[in-house]
KETI-273690 format. One record per residue (C-alpha): residue number from 1; x, y, z. Coordinates in steps of 0.02 Angstrom, whole numbers, m for minus. Layout:
{pt NUM; {X; Y; Z}}
...
This chain:
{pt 1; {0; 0; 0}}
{pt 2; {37; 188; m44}}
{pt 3; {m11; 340; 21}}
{pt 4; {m6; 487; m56}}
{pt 5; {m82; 646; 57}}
{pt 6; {m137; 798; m29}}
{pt 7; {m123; 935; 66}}
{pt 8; {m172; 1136; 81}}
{pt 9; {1; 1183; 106}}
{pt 10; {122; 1210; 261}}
{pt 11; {71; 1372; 282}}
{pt 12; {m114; 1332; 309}}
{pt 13; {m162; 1383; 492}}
{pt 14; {m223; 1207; 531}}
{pt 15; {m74; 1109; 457}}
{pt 16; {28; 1084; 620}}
{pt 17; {m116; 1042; 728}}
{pt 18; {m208; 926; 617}}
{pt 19; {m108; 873; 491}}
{pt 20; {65; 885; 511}}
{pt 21; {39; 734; 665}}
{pt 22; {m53; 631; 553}}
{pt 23; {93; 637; 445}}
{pt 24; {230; 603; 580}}
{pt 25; {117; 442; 658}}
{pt 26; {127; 386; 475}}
{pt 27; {279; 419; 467}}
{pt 28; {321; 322; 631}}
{pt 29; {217; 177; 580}}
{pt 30; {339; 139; 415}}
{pt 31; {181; 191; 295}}
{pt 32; {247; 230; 124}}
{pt 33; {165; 407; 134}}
{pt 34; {218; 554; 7}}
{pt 35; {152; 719; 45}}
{pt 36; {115; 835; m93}}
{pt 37; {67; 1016; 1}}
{pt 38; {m19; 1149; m117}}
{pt 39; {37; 1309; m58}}
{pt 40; {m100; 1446; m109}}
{pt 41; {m94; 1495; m282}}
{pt 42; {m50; 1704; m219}}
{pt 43; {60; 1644; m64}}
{pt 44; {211; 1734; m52}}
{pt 45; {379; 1634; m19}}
{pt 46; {422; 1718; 147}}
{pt 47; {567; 1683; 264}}
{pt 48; {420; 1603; 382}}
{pt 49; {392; 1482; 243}}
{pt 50; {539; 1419; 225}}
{pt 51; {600; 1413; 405}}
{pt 52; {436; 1288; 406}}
{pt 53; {475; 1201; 256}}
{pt 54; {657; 1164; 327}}
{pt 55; {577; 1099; 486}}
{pt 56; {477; 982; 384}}
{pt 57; {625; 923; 286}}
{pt 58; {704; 894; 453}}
{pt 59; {568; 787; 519}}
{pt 60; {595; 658; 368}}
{pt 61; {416; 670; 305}}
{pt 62; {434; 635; 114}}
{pt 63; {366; 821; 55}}
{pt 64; {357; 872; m140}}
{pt 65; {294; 1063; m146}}
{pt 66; {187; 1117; m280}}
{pt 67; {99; 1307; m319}}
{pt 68; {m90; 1249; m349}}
{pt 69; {m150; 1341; m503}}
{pt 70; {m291; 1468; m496}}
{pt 71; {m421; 1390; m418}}
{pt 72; {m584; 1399; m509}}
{pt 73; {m576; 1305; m646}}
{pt 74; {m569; 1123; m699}}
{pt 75; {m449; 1140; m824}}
{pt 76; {m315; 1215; m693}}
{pt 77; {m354; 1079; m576}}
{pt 78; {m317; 965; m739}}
{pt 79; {m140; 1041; m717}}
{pt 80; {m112; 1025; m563}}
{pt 81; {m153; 832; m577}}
{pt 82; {m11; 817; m719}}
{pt 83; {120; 885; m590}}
{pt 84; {55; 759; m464}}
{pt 85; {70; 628; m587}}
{pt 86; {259; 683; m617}}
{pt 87; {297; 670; m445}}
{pt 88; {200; 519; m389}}
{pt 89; {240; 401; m508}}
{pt 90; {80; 243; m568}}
{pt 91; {113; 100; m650}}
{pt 92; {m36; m2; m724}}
{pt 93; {51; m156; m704}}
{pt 94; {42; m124; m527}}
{pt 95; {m62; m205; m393}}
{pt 96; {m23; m121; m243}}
{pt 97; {m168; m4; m199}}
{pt 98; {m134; 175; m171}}
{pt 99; {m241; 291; m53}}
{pt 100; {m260; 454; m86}}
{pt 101; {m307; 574; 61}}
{pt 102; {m351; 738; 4}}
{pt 103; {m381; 876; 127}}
{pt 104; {m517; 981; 66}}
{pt 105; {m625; 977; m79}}
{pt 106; {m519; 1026; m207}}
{pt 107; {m375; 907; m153}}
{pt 108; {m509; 771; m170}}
{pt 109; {m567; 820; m337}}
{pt 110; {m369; 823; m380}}
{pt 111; {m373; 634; m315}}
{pt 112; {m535; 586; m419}}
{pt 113; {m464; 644; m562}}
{pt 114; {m307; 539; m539}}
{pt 115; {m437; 398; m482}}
{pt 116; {m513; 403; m673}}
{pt 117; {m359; 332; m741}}
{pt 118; {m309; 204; m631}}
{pt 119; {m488; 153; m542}}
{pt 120; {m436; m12; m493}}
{pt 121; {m279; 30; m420}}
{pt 122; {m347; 208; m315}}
{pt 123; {m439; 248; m174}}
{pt 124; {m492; 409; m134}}
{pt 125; {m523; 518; 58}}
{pt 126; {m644; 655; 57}}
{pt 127; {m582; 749; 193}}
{pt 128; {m685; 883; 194}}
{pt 129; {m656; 1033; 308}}
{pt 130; {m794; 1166; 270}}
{pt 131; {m929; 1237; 186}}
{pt 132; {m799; 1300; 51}}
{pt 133; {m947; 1350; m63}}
{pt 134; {m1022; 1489; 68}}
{pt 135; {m842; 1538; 109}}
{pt 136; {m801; 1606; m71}}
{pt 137; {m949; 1724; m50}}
{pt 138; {m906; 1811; 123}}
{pt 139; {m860; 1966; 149}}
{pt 140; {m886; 2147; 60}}
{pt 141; {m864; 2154; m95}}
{pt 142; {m884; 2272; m252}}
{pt 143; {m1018; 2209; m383}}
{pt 144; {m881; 2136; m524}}
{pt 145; {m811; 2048; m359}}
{pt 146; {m995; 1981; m320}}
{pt 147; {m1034; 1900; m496}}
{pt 148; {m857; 1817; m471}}
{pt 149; {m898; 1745; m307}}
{pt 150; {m1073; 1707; m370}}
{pt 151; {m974; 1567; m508}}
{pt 152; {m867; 1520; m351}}
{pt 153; {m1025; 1479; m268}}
{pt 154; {m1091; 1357; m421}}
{pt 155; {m917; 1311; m472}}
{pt 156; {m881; 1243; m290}}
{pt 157; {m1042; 1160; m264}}
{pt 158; {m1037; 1058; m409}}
{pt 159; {m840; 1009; m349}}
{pt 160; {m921; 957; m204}}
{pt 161; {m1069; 880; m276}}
{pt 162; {m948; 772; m372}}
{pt 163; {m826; 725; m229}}
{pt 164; {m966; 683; m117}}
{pt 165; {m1057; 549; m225}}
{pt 166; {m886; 466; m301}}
{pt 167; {m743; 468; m146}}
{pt 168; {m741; 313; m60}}
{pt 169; {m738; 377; 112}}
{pt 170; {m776; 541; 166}}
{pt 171; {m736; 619; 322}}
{pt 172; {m809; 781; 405}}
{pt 173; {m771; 891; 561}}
{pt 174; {m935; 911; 634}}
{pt 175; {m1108; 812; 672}}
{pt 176; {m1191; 962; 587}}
{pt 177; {m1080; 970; 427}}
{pt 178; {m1129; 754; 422}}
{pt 179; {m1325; 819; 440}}
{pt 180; {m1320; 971; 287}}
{pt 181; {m1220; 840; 177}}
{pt 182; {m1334; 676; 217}}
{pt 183; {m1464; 787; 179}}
{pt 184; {m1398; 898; 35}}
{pt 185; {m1340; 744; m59}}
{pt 186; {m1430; 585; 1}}
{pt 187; {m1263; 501; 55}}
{pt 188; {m1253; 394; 223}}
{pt 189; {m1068; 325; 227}}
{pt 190; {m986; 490; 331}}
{pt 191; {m890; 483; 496}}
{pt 192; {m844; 638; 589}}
{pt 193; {m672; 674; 654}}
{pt 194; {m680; 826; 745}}
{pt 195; {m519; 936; 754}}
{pt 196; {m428; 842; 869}}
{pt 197; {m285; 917; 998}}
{pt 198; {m124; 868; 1053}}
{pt 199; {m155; 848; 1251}}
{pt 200; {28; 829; 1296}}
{pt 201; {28; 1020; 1253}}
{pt 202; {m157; 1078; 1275}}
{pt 203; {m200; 1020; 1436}}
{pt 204; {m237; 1109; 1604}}
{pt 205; {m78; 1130; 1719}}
{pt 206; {m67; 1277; 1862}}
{pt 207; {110; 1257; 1841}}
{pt 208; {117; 1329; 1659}}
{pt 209; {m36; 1446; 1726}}
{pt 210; {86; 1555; 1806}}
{pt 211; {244; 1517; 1723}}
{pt 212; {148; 1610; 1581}}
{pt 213; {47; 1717; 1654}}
{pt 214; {214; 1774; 1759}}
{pt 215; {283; 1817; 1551}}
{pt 216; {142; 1906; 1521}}
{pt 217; {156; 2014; 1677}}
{pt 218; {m34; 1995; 1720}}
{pt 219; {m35; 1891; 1873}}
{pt 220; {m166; 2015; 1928}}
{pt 221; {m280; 2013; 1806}}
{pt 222; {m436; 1931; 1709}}
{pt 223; {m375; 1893; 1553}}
{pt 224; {m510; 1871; 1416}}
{pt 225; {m418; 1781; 1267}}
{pt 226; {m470; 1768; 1080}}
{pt 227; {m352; 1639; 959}}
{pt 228; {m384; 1616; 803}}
{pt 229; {m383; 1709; 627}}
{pt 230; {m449; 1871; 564}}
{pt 231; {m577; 1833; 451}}
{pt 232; {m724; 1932; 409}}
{pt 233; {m858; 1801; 497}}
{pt 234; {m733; 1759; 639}}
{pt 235; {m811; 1954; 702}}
{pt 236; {m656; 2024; 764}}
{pt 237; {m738; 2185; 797}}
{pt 238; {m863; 2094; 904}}
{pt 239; {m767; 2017; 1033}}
{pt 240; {m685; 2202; 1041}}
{pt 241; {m847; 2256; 1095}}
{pt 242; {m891; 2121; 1205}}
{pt 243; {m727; 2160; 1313}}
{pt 244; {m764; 2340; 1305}}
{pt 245; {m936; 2288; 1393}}
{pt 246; {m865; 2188; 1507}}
{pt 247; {m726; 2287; 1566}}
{pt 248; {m856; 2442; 1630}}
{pt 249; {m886; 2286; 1761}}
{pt 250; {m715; 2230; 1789}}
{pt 251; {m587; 2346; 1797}}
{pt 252; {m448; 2223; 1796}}
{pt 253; {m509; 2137; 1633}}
{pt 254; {m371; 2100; 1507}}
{pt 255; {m388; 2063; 1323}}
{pt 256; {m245; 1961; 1252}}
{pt 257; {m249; 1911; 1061}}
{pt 258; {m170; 1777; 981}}
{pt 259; {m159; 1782; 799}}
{pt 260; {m47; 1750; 654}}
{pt 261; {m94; 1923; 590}}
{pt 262; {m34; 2052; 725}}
{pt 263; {m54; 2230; 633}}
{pt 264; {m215; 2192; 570}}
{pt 265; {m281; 2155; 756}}
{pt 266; {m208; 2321; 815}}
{pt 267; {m278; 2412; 653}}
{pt 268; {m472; 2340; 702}}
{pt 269; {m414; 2382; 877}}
{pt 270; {m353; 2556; 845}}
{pt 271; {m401; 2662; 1011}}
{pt 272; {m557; 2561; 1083}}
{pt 273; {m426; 2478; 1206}}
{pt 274; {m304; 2554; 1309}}
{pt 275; {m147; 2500; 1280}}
{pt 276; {m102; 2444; 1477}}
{pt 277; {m256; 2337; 1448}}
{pt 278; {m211; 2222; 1303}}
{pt 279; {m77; 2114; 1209}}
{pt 280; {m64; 2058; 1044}}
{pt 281; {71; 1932; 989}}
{pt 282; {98; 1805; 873}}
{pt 283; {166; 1645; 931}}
{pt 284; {217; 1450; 870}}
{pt 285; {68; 1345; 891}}
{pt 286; {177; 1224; 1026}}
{pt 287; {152; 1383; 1144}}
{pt 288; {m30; 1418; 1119}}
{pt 289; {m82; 1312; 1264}}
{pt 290; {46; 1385; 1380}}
{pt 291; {m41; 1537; 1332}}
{pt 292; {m225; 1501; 1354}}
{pt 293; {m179; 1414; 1505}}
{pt 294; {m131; 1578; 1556}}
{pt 295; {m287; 1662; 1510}}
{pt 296; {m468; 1642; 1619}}
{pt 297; {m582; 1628; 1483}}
{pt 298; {m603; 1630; 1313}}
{pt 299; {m725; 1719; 1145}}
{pt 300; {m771; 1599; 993}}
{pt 301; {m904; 1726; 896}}
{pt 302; {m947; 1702; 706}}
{pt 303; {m1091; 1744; 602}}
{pt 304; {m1243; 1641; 591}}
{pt 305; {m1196; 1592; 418}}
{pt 306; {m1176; 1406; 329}}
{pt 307; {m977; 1416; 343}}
{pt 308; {m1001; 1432; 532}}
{pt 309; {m1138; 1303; 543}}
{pt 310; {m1038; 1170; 476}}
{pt 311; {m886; 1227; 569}}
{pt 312; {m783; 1140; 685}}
{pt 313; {m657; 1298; 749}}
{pt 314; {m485; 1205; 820}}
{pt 315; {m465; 1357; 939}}
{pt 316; {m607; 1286; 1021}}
{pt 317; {m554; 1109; 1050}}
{pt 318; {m376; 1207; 1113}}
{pt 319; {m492; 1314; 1218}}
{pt 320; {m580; 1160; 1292}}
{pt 321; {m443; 1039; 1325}}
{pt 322; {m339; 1170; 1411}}
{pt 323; {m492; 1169; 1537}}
{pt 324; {m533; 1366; 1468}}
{pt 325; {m710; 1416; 1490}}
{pt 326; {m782; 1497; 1328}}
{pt 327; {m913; 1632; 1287}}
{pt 328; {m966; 1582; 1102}}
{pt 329; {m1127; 1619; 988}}
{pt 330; {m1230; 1503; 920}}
{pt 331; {m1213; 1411; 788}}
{pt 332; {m1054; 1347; 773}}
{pt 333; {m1038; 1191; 738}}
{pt 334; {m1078; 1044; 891}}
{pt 335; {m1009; 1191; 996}}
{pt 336; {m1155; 1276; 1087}}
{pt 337; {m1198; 1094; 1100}}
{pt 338; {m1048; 1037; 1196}}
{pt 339; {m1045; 1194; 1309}}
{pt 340; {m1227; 1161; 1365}}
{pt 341; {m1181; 990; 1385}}
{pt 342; {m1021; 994; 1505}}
{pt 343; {m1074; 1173; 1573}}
{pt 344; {m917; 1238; 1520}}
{pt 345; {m950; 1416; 1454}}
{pt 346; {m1104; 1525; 1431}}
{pt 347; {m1193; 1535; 1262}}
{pt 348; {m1238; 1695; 1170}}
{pt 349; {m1394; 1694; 1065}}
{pt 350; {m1328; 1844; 965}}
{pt 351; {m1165; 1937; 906}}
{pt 352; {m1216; 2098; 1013}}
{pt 353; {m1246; 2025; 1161}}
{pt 354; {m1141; 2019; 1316}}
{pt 355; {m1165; 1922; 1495}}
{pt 356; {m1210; 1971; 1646}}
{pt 357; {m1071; 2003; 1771}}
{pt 358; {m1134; 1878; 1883}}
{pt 359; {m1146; 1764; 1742}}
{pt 360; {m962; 1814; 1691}}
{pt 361; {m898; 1795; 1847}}
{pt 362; {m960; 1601; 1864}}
{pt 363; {m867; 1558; 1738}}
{pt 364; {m707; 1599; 1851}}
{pt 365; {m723; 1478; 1985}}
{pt 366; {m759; 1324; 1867}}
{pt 367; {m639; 1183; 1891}}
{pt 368; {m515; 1200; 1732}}
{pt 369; {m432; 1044; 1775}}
{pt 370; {m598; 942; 1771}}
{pt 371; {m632; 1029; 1611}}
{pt 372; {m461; 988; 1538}}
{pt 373; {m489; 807; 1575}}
{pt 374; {m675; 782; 1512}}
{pt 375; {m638; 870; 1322}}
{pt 376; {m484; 773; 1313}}
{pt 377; {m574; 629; 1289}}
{pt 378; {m686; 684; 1164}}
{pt 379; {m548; 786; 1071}}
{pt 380; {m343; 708; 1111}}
{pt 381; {m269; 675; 923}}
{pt 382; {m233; 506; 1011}}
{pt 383; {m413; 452; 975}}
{pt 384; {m421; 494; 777}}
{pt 385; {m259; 464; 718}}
{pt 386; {m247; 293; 712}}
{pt 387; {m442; 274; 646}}
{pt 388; {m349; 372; 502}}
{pt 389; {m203; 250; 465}}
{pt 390; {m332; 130; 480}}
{pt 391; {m447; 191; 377}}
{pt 392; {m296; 196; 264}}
{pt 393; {m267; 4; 282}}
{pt 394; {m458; m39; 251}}
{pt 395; {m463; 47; 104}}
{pt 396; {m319; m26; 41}}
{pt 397; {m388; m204; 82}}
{pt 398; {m554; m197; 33}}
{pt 399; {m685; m139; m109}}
{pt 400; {m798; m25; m78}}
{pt 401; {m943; m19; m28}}
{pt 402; {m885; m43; 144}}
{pt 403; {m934; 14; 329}}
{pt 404; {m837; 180; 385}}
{pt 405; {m893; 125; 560}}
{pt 406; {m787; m14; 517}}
{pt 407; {m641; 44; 510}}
């Protein structure tokens, strides 16, 4: 058996979390695993990237890098399946089955097309991460920008109206993203892997509590924490406002941010926050639980849109197995869901709305190690990983049709 992983590039904010270990317990399990990452088709080359790609290299994970073409066409995707192919090298005369994971939709519908030439030989992962056809159309945008987003919309559905009925496993990151496709597509065969955390460094410890919160210098204070990305339905300017509520209650309230985009946090920021009362910093994902260890609890607020409905934000499985209680909106995924469940946050039914001090204040004297220890087992990378390399290992054994559950 062969593997070949398609994936959305090094520089992707999920890759070390969720798939760079996927790659390194193939890795340690002898699999004969090439990874082909498709670094965005606009990226720049910066000294970041390649610090990261010689990390990689030094990790001995067999990497080819490609630039994906422009992504909206077949034809494109045609070419980057001819690179593939000149990298990855299929023999006819071959038995040995080769699996093809592709992360994403388009990855997928890179692996299909591959799978058309060789169908006996291939077997194709849907590992699908989003609602990438609502995510093309977010944002503001001028009217020659809407029509283009509007053929995004249609070009991406039918991408993923084509991966859904022909992969021969597909995987998805929520119970809500498993519902809308069941539904949308009349498909049953789906398992959910949720993004999954590494809880030998997200976990609760007092220990790193005040080592970090010691670096920080706010040993003093409440410190409200947001991690994630910037874009427009993650509401950046909403959780800005929710601290600026809060913080007429609390005069010791702290905001810390912790994103990969600094300047444009302190731009949205501008003078809403007084300096003394916030940090933002960028920082290697093997410290981000040090950090929200640090922190006392933390904001998850997105649009009620599709792309959030389906979602499955890793920020919050960090949040959770580090023990953090969370203030979130609905509709996000299994989230509200889980919070409800194991009382671990409070639940806003809308963007503008803030809790109660009272409320707030509840949230403080939960027990974060209890916390830690409950989400761990429903999100440690221990318990999906190998379901993956054995979902590899089925696949290669086996014709489908065949029981993900199974596996």
């Amino acid at each position: 058996m062969r593997v070949l992983y398609l994936s959305t590039g090094i520089m992707d904010t999920a890759f070390d979390s969720q798939v760079l270990p996927v790659l390194l317990a193939a890795h340690r399990s002898q699999l004969d695993l090439l990874h082909i990452s498709f670094d965005a088709f606009q990226r720049k080359m910066t000294e970041r990237y390649w610090e990261k790609r010689r990390q990689l290299d030094g990790m001995r994970v067999q990497t080819r890098y490609l630039r994906q073409m422009p992504p909206f066409a077949a034809p494109f995707l045609a070419i980057d399946v001819k690179r593939i192919r000149s990298v990855f090298y299929l023999n006819r005369e071959e038995k040995e089955r080769v699996v093809i994971h592709g992360r994403g939709h388009l990855n997928t519908y890179r692996g299909l097309m591959i799978k058309k030439r060789f169908p006996e030989q291939i077997r194709v992962i849907a590992d699908l991460r989003g609602a990438v056809s609502d995510e093309v159309c977010q944002g503001p945008a001028p009217f020659t920008k809407y029509l283009f987003s509007q053929y995004l919309r249609k070009f991406y559905q039918r991408i993923e109206h084509q991966v859904v009925h022909q992969a021969d496993a597909i995987l998805c990151v929520s119970n809500v993203f498993k519902e809308y496709l069941q539904t949308t597509y009349r498909v049953q065969l789906i398992a959910v892997i949720p993004t999954f955390v590494d809880t030998s460094r997200f976990k609760f410890s007092q220990t790193t509590r005040e080592a970090y919160r010691k670096k920080l210098g706010i040993s003093e204070r409440i410190v409200l924490v947001y991690s994630g990305g910037i874009a427009s339905w993650q509401r950046i300017e909403n959780i800005i406002q929710l601290f600026i509520h809060l913080r007429r209650e609390l005069d010791n309230l702290f905001m810390l941010f912790l994103s990969p985009e600094p300047s444009v946090i302190e731009r949205l920021v501008g003078d809403q926050i007084r300096r003394e009362d916030m940090q933002v910093i960028r920082v290697p994902h093997h410290e981000v639980g040090g950090y929200l260890c640090a922190a006392d609890v933390g904001i998850l607020l997105r649009e009620k849109i599709l792309t959030n409905r389906v979602a499955a934000p890793i920020k919050f499985s960090e949040y959770m197995c580090c023990g953090l209680p969370c203030i979130l909106s609905e509709e996000i995924g299994d989230t509200a869901e889980v919070i409800r469940k194991e009382k671990a946050g409070i639940v806003l039914e809308g963007l503008r709305e803030a809790p109660k001090s009272p409320e707030f204040q509840k949230l403080l004297v939960l027990n974060r190690e209890e916390i830690s220890n409950r989400m761990s087992k429903r999100y440690a990378s221990s318990l999906y990983i190998p379901e993956i390399l054995k979902l590899y290992r089925t696949l290669a054994e086996k014709r489908p049709p065949f029981s993900l559950d199974a596996c």
